[in-house]
C-alpha positions as CSV (number, residue, x, y, z in Angstrom):
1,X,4.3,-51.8,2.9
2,X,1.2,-53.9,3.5
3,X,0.8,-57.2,4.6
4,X,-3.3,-57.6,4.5
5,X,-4.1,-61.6,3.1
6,X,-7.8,-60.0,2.2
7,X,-5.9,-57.2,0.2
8,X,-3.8,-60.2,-2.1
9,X,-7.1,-61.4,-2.8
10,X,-8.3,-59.1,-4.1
11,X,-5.8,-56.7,-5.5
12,X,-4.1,-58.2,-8.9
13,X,-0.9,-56.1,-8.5
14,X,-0.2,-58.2,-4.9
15,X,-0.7,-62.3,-6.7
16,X,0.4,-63.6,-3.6
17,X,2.3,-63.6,-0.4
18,X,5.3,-61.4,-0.1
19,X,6.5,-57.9,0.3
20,X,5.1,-54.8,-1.6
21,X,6.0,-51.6,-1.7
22,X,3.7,-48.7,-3.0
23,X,3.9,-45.3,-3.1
24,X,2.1,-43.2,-0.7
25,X,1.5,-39.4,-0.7
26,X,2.7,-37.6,3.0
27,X,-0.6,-36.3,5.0
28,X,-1.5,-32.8,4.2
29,X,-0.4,-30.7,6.9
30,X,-2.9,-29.6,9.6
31,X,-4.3,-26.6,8.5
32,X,-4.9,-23.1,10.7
33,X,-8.0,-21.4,10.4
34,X,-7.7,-18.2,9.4
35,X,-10.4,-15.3,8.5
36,X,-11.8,-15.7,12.3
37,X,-12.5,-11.8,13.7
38,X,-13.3,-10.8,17.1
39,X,-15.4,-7.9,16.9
40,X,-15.7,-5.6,19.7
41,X,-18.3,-2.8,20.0
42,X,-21.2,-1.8,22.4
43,X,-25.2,-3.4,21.8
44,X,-26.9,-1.2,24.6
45,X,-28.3,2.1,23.1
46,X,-29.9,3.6,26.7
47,X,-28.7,3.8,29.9
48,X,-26.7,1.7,31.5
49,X,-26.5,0.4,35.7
50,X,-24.3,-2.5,34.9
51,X,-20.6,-2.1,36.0
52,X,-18.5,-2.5,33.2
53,X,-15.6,-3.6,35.4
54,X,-17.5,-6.6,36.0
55,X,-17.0,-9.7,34.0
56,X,-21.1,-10.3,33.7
57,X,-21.0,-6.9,31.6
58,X,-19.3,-8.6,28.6
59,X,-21.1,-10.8,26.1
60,X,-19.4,-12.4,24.3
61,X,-21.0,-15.5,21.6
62,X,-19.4,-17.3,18.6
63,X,-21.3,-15.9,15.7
64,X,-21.5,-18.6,11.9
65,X,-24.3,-16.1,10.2
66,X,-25.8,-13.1,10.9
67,X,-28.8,-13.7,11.5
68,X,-27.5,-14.9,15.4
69,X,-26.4,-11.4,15.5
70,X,-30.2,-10.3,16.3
71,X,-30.9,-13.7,17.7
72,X,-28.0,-13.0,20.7
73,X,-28.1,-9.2,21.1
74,X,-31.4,-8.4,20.3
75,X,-33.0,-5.7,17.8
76,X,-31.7,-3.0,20.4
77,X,-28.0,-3.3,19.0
78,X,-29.1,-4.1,15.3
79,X,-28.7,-0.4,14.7
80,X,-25.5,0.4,16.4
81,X,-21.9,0.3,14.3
82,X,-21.6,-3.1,15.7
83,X,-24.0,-5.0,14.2
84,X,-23.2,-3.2,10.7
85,X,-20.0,-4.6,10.8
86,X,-20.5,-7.8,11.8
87,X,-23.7,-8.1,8.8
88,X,-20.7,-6.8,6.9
89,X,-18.2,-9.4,7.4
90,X,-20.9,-11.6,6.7
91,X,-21.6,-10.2,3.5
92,X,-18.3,-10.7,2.3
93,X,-17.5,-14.0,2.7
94,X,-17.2,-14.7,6.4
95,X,-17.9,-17.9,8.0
96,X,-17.0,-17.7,12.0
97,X,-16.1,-14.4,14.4
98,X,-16.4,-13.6,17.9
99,X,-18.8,-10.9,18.8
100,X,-17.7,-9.2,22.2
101,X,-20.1,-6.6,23.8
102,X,-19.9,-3.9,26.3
103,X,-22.2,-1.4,28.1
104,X,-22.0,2.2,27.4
105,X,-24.4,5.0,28.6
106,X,-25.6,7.6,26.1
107,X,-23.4,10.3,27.8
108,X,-20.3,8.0,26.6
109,X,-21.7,6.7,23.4
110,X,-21.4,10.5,22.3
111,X,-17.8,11.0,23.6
112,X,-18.0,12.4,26.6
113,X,-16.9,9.8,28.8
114,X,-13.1,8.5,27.8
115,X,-12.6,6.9,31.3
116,X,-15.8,4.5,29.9
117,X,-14.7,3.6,26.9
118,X,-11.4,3.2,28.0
119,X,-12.8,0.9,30.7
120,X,-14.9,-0.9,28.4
121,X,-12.4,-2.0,25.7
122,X,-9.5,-3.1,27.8
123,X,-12.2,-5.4,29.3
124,X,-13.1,-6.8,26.0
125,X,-9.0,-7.4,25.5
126,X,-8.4,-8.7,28.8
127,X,-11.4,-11.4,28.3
128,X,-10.0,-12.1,24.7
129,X,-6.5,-13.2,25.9
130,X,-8.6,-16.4,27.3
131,X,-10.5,-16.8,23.7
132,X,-8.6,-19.3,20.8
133,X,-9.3,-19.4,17.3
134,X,-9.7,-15.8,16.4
135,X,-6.8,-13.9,14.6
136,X,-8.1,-11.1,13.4
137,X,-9.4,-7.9,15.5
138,X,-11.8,-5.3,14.8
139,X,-13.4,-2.6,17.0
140,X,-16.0,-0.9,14.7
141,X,-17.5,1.0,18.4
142,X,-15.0,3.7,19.2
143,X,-15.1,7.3,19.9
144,X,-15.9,9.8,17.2
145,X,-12.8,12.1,18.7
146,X,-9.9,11.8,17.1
147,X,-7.4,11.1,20.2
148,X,-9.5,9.3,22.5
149,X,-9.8,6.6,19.7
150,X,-6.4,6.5,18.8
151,X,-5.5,5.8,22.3
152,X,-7.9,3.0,22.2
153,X,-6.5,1.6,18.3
154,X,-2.9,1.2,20.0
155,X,-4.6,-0.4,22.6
156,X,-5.7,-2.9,20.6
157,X,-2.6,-3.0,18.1
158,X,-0.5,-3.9,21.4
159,X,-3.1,-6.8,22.5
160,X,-2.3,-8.2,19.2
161,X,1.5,-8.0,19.6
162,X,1.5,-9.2,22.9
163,X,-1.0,-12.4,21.8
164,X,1.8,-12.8,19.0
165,X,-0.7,-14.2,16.3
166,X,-3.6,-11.6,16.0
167,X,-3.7,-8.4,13.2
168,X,-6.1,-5.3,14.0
169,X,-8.2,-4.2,11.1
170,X,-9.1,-0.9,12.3
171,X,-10.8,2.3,10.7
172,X,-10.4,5.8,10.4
173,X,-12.4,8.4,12.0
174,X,-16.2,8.7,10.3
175,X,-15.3,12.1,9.3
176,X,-11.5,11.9,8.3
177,X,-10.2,13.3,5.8
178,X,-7.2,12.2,3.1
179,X,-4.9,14.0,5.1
180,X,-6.0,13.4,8.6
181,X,-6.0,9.4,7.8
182,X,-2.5,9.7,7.0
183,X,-1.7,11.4,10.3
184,X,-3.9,8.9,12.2
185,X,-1.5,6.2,10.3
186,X,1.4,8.0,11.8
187,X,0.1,7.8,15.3
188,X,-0.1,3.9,14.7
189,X,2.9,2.5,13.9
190,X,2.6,-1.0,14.4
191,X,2.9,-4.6,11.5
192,X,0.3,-5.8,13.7
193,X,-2.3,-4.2,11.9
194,X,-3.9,-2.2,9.4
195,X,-5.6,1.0,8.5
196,X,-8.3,1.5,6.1
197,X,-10.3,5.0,4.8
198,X,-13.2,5.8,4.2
199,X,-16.5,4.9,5.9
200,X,-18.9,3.0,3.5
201,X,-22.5,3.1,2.6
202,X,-24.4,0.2,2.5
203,X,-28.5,-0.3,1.9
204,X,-29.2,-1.6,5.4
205,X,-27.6,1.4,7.2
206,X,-28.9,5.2,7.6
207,X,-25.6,6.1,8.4
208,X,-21.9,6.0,7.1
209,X,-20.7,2.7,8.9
210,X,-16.9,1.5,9.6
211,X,-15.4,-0.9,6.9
212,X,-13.5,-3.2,9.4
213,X,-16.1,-5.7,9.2
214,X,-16.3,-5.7,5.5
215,X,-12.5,-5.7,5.1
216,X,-12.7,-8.7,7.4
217,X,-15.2,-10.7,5.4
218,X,-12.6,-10.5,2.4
219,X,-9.9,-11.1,4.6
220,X,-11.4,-14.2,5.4
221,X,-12.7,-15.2,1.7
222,X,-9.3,-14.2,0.2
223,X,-7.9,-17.2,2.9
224,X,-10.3,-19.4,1.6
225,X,-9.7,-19.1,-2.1
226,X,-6.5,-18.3,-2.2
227,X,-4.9,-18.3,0.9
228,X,-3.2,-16.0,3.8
229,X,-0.3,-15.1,1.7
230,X,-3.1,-13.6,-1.2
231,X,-2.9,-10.0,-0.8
232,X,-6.8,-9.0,0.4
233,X,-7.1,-6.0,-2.3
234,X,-8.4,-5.0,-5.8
235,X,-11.5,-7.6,-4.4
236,X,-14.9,-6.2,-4.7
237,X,-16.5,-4.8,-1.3
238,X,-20.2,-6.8,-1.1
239,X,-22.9,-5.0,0.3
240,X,-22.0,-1.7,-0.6
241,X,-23.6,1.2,-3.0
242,X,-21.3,4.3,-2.3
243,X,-18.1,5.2,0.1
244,X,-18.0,8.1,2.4
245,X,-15.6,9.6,0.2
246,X,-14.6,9.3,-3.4
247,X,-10.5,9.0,-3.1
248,X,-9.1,10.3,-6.3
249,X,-5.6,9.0,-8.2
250,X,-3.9,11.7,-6.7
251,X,-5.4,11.5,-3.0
252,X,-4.6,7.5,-3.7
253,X,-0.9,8.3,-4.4
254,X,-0.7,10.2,-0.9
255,X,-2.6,7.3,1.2
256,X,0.0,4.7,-0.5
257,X,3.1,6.7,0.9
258,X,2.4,6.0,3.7
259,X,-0.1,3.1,3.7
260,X,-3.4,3.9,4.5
261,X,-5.6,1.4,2.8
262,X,-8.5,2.6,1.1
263,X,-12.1,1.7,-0.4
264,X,-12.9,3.0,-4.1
265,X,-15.3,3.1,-6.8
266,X,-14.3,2.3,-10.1
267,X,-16.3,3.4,-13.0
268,X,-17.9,-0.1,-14.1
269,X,-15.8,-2.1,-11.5
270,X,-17.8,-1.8,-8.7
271,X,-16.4,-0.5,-5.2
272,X,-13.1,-2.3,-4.5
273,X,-10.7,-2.7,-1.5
274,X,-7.5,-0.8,-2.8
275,X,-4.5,-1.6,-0.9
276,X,-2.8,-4.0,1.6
277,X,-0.3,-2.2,3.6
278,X,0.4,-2.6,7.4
279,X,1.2,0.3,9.5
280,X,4.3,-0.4,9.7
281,X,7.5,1.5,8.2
282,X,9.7,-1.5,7.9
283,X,9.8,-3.2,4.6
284,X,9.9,-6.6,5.7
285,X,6.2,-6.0,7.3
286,X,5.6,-3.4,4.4
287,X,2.4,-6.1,3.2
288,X,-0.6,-7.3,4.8
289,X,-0.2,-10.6,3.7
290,X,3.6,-11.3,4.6
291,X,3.2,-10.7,8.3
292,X,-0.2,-12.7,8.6
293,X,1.7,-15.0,7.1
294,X,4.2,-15.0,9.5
295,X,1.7,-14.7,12.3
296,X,0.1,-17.8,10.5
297,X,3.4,-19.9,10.5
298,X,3.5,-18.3,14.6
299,X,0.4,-20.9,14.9
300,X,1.1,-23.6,13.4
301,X,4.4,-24.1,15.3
302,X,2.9,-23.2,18.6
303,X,-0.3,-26.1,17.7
304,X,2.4,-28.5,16.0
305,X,4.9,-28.4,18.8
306,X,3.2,-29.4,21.9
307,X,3.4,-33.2,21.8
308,X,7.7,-32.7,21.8
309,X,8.3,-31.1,25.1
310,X,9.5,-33.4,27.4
311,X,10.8,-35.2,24.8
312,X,14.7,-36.4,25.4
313,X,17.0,-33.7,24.0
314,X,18.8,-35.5,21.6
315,X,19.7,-35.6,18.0
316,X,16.7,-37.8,17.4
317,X,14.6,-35.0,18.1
318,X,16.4,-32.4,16.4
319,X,15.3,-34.6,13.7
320,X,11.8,-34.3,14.1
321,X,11.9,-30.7,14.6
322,X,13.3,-30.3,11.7
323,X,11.5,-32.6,9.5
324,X,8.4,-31.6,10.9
325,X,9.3,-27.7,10.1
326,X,10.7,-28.6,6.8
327,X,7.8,-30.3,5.5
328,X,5.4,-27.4,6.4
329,X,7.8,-24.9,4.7
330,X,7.5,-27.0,1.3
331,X,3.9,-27.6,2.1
332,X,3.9,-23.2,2.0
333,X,6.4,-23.3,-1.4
334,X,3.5,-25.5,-3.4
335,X,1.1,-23.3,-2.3
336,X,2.7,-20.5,-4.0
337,X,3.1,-18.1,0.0
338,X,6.5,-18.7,-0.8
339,X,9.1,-17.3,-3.9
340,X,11.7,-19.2,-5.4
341,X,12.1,-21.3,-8.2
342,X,12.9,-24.3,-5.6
343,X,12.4,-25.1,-2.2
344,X,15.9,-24.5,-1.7
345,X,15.4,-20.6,-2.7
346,X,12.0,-20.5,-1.2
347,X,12.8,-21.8,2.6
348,X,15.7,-22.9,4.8
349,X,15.1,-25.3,8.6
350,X,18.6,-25.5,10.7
351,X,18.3,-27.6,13.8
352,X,22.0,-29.2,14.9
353,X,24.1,-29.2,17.4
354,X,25.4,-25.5,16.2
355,X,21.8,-23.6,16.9
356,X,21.5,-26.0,20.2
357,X,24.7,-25.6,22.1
358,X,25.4,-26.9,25.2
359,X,24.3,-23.8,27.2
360,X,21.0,-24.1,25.2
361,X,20.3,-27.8,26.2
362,X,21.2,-27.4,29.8
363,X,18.1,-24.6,29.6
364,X,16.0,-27.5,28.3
365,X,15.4,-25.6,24.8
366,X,15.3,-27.0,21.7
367,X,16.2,-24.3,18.9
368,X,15.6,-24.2,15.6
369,X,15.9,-21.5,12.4
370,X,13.8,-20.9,10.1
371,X,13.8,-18.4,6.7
372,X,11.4,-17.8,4.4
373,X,11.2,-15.9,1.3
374,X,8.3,-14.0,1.6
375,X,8.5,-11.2,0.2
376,X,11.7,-11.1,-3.1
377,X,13.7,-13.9,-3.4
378,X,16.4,-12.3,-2.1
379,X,15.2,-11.3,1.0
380,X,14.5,-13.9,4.2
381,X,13.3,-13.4,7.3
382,X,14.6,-16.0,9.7
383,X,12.3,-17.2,12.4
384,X,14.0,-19.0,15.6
385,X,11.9,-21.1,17.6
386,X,12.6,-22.2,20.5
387,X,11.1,-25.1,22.2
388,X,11.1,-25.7,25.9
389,X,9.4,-27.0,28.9
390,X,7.0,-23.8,29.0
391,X,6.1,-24.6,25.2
392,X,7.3,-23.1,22.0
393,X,8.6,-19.4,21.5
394,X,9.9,-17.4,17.9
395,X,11.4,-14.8,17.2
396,X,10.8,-13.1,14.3
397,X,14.5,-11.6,12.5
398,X,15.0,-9.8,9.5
399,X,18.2,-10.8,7.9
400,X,18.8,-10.1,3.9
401,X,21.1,-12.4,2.0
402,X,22.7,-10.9,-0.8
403,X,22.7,-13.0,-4.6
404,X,20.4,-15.4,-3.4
């Protein structure tokens, strides 16, 4: 409705005083960023004095080109894994990462000190529980041995659980082969991240480099042209002229059992990311895509939520919840993350007196249910939020319906 005397004026559809009514299309939903790695790796190539322990060890900078890389860390780390991955990511698409760095000594940089490097990445997660904005993890630094750095992979896959809104892109060893990348998925069971195989080649490197920071760059230029529910595979790999090794359709069919995501060269197709599995057994997390998703929609609620605690408990806000979830579900339906023929198929939002009981209210939480079709038509999984004084909290259930 408008009410504006200048706007009569000069508008010929309002001729004079009086009430109009027009049309007006709902605001687009805030949107998440997505794409945005924290990378995690070691710039000093000598000795080191400086206490790891110690929160002046870490350096850690917000990175929009590479070029800051050398800029920030100086020529010293430009040759390390590190900087590979993060020219990488670059390469491919990125636009914004965190670049966290930790001292190592020579002695551990070759794998002979575990305690270190154990030391020096739990630092680098412990200061990224205080950074926002990222939602992706890679560690392209880790030990060449195989059970030191799977240690340190499940490390990192349980900071991103415990976060709740974070996926680890991590890497097999440098000299893995087919079947010890399968194994190394074994050992990481987790729909918190993923596993990719093999090292790359690129013109800027000597050496076989990890392709976490890569994969990352397309993870974050799939969101950008498509979106987080675009699977990130069968896209070309950027600054790239050979892979480690050449996985052939056979070797392929073993890394998909499980799924171990890998990096191939197709005959007049270039070198292509080919796969987008989690490490996860569980169907409903079988994809990539469906649980950053998820972990997207995890986000959203817990940015979209603050402003109603504290707010009375009341129908009336049961309302808002709802409308406020509701509209971002069909907001994810015309986007195509969702599947259905109609909203109705696609997404359900329940907040009522029957998933806010009395015991619920006297607790000060306001619960609501949420299912999306993310994966067949048939199949939701239902996220609860809960929303209280301490902010808002989901839980994350699997629940197949049957003929929907």
């Amino acid at each position: 409705m408008r009410s504006s005397p200048h706007r009569f004026a000069r508008d010929p559809r309002h001729p004079g005083p009086g009430v109009y009514f027009e049309d007006a299309a709902p605001e687009e939903a805030e949107r998440i960023s997505t794409g945005r790695p924290a990378f995690l790796g070691a710039t000093t190539s000598g000795s080191s004095t400086r206490n790891p322990e110690a929160s002046d060890a870490f350096l850690l900078r917000w990175l929009t080109r590479w070029d800051q890389f050398t800029d920030q860390f100086g020529k010293a780390g430009t040759g390390a894994l590190l900087g590979d991955a993060v020219r990488g990511f670059f390469a491919n698409g990125g636009t914004a990462c965190v670049v966290l760095s930790f001292p190592l000594d020579d002695r551990a940089r070759r794998g002979d000190d575990d305690a270190a490097w154990r030391t020096s990445v739990l630092g680098c997660l412990e200061r990224l529980e205080r950074v926002a904005d990222i939602d992706l993890v890679c560690a392209p630094d880790l030990p060449s041995a195989e059970h030191p750095r799977i240690d340190l992979q499940r490390a990192i896959l349980g900071h991103c659980t415990s976060m709740g809104d974070r996926f680890a892109i991590l890497d097999s060893g440098p000299d893995s082969t087919v079947e010890q990348a399968v194994t190394q998925w074994h050992e990481l069971a987790s729909p918190d991240g993923a596993l990719y195989f093999p090292w790359l080649r690129t013109p800027a490197a000597m050496h076989p480099i990890p392709p976490c920071g890569h994969v990352a760059g397309i993870y974050a230029r799939t969101d950008a042209g498509r979106g987080v529910h675009k699977a990130p595979a069968n896209e070309l790999v950027d600054g790239v002229v050979d892979v480690g090794v050449t996985v052939t359709d056979e070797q392929q069919r073993l890394l998909s059992a499980v799924g171990v995501n890998s990096v191939r060269a197709f005959p007049g197709r270039g070198i292509r990311l080919w796969g987008a599995r989690t490490l996860s057994g569980r169907a409903e997390w079988r994809y990539v895509n469906v649980r950053r998703l998820f972990l997207g929609v995890r986000r959203w609620i817990e940015n979209r939520s603050r402003d109603l605690v504290f707010e009375p408990h009341d129908p009336l806000l049961w309302n808002r919840v709802r409308d406020r979830l509701s509209s971002y579900c069909y907001g994810l339906f015309e986007s195509g993350a969702l599947k259905g023929d109609a909203p109705e198929e696609a997404f359900y939002v329940k907040c009522d007196a029957e998933t806010n009981p009395s015991a619920a209210r006297e607790r000060g939480e306001v619960i609501a249910e949420m299912g999306l079709a993310a994966a067949r038509p048939a199949e939701f999984i239902v996220v609860r939020v809960t929303q209280s004084a301490a902010g808002a909290s989901l839980v994350l259930v699997p629940h197949t319906t049957e003929g929907s």
